[in-house]
C-alpha positions in Angstrom: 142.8 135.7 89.8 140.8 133.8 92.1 141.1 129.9 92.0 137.8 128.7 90.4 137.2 132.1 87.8 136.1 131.0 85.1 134.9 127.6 86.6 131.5 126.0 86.6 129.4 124.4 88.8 126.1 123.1 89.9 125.3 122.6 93.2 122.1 121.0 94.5 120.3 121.6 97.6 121.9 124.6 97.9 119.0 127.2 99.1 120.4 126.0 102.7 122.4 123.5 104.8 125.6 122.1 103.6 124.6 122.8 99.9 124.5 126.6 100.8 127.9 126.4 102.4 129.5 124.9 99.1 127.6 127.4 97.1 129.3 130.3 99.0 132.7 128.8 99.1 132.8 128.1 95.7 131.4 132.1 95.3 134.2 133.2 97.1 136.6 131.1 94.5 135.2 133.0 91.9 133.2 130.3 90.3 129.9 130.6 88.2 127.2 128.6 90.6 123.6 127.1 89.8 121.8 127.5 93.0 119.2 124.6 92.3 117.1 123.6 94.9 113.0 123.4 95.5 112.4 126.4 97.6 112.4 130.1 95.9 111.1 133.5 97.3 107.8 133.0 95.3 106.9 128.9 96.0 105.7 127.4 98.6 108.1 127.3 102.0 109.1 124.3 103.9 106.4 122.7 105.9 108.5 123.7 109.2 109.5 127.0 108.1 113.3 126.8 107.2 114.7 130.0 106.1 116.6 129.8 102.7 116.1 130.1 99.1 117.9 129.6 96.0 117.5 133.6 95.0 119.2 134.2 98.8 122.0 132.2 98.0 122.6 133.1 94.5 122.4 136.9 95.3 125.6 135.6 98.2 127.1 134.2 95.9 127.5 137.0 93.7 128.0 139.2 96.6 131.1 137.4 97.6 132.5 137.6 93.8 131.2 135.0 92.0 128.2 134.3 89.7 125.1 133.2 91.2 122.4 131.5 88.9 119.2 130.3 90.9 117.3 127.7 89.6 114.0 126.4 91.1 114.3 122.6 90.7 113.4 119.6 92.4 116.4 117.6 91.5 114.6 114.3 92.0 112.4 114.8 89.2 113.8 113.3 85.7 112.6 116.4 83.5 113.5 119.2 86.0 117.1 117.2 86.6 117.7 117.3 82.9 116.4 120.6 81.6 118.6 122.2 84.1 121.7 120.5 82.9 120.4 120.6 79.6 120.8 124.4 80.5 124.1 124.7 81.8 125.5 123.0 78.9 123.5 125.2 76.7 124.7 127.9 78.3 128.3 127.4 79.7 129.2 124.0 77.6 130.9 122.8 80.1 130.4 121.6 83.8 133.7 121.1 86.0 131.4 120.6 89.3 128.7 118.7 90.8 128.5 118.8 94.3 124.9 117.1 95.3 123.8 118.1 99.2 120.0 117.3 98.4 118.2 116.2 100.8 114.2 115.6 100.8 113.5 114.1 104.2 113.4 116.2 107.7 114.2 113.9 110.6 114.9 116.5 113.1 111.0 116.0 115.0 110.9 112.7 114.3 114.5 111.0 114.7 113.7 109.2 117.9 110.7 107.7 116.9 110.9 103.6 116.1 110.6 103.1 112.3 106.9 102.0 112.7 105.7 105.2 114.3 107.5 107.7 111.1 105.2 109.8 109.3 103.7 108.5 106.0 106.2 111.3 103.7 109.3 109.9 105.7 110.1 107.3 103.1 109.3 109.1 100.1 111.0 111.7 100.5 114.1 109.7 101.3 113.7 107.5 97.8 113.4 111.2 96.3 116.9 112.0 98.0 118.0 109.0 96.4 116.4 110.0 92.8 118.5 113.2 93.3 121.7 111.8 94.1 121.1 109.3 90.6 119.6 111.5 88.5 122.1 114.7 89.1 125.1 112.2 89.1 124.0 110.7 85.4 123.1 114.2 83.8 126.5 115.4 85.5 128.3 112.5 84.1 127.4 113.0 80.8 128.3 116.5 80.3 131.8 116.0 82.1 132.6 112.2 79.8 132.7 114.2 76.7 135.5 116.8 77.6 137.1 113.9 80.0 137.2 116.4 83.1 135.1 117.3 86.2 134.2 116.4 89.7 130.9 115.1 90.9 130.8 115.3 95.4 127.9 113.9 97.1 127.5 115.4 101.1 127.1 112.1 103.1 127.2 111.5 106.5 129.0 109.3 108.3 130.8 108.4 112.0 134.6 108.2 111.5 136.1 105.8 111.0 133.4 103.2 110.7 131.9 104.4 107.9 129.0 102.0 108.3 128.4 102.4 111.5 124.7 102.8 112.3 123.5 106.8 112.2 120.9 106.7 114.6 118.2 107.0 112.5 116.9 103.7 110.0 115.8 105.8 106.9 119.0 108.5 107.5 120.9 105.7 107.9 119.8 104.0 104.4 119.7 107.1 102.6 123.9 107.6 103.5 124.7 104.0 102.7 123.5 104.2 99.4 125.7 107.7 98.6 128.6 105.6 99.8 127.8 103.0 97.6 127.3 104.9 94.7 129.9 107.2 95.2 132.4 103.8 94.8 130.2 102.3 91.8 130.1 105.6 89.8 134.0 106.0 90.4 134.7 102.9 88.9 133.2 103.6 85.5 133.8 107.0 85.4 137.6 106.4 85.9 138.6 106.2 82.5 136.8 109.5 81.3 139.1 111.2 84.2 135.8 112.1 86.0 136.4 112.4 90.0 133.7 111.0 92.4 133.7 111.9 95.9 131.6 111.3 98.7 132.4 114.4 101.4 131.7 114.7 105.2 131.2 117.3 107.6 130.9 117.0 111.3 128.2 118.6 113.2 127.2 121.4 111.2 125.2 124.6 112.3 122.8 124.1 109.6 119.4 126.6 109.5 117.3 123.3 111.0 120.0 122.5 113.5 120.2 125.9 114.6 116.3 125.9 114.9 116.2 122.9 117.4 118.9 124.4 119.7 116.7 126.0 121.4 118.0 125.5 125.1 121.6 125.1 127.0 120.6 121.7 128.0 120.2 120.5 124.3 123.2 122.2 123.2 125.1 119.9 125.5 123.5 116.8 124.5 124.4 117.6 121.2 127.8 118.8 121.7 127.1 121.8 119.9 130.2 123.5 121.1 132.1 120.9 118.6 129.8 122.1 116.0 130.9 123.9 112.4 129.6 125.9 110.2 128.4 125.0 107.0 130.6 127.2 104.8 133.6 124.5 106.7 132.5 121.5 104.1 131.5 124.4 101.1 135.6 125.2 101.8 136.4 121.8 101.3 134.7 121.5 98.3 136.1 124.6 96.8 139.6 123.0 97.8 138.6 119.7 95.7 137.5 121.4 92.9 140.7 123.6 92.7 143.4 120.4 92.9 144.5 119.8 89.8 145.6 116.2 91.4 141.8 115.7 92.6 141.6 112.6 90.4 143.3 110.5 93.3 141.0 110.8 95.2 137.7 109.2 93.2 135.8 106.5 94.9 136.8 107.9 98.3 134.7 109.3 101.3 136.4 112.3 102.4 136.0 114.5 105.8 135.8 118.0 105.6 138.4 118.2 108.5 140.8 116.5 107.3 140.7 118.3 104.4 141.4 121.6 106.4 144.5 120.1 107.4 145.7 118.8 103.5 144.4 122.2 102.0 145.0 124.7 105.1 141.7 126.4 105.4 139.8 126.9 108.3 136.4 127.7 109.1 135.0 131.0 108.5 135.7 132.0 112.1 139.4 130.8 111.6 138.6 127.7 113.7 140.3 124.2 112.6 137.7 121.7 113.7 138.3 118.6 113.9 136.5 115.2 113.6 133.6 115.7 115.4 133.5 112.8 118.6 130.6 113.4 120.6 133.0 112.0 123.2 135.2 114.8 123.7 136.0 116.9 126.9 134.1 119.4 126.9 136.1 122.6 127.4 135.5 124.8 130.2 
């Protein structure tokens, strides 16, 4: 029997990025998954043409052995949030995972630019990341309170070990603090219903808009892309969370995805450890 049959989960931005990796992780633990995320084979596709959809992950999912549900939402919109956990607990009446990697705002054309030269949608779509992490986290909370069990993760970023060390990018920067932040608040009242609250952290992960700006030698070295995982590495951890039955010692912590390799003994899907990513490493010959 595989460690999460039986299991179920929700995961949000999950068409692509580190949302997809959990998704397929989880798949491969033999957990039931709601793919929600805004884009869909028959919508409208990202303004810079980012491959992914929720149907293409769900239909992995299954694929690898679990059950993949796709769900065209935008998760930062209060009906959409709630009629699809309104669904799950219809349909499943339970939720033991809600692992939230949405995020609205592309910085990858614009991160070097000063904050008064952003585009107009910069900012709004960073308050909608925010409205995602909220809204998923409540409508997640409330389903988990009344059995007193489940696991809510929120994908942040941040620089080990300084975890507010500045990101290199004001609105990316913002958006992360504020995950932290709630990721301790939400722990705090949530202890006593036995509900975990993580945030989780990968290193420098080869997601589909990564992959799509590493376009030369040159900026793979500026980059360090050699140091680079990919995004199933942070999906494994998550799977590894949501199988320890001892996770609730963990709530109100940030959590890296490579030291979680080392705890849980996974690896990466090409049987690499990776570990912290430090820009400042020697870079192997």
């Amino acid at each position: 029997m595989k460690p999460l049959q039986g299991k179920i989960a929700v995961v949000g931005g999950s068409s692509r990025g580190a949302g997809r990796g959990i998704a397929l992780a989880l798949g491969d633990a033999g957990a039931t998954v709601y793919v929600a995320a805004r884009t869909s084979r028959d919508g409208p596709k990202p303004a810079d043409g980012a491959p992914g959809t929720v149907e293409d992950t769900a239909e992995e999912v299954c694929a690898r052995g679990g059950q993949g549900i796709p769900v065209l939402a935008d998760l930062s919109n209060e009906e959409e949030a709630a009629a699809l956990f309104r669904r799950v607990e219809e349909e499943q009446g339970r939720l033991d995972l809600m692992a939230d990697s949405a995020w609205g705002a592309n910085f990858m054309p614009e991160w070097s630019k000063p904050f008064w030269k952003l585009s107009a949608g910069i900012w709004r779509d960073t308050l909608g990341t925010v409205n995602a992490a909220w809204l998923t986290s409540v409508h997640a909370a409330r389903i988990m309170v009344k059995r007193q069990h489940g696991l809510i993760v929120h994908v942040t970023d941040n620089l080990h070990p300084d975890t507010s060390a500045y990101r290199g990018q004001v609105l990316w920067d913002l958006g992360h603090e504020f995950l932290n932040r709630l990721v301790t608040d939400l722990s705090r009242e949530l202890k006593k219903s036995k509900v975990t609250v993580v945030g989780l952290n990968p290193g420098f992960m080869r997601t589909e808009r990564v992959l799509m700006h590493m376009t030369t030698e040159e900026i793979k070295k500026q980059f360090r892309f050699d140091l680079s995982e990919l995004v199933e590495y942070i999906g494994r951890a998550a799977a590894a969370l949501a199988a320890d039955t001892e996770v609730m010692r963990k709530t109100g912590r940030l959590l890296w995805a490579a030291e979680l390799a080392k705890e849980y003994g996974f690896t990466d899907t090409d049987g690499r450890v990776i570990p912290l990513f430090d820009p400042k490493a020697p870079v192997r010959e």
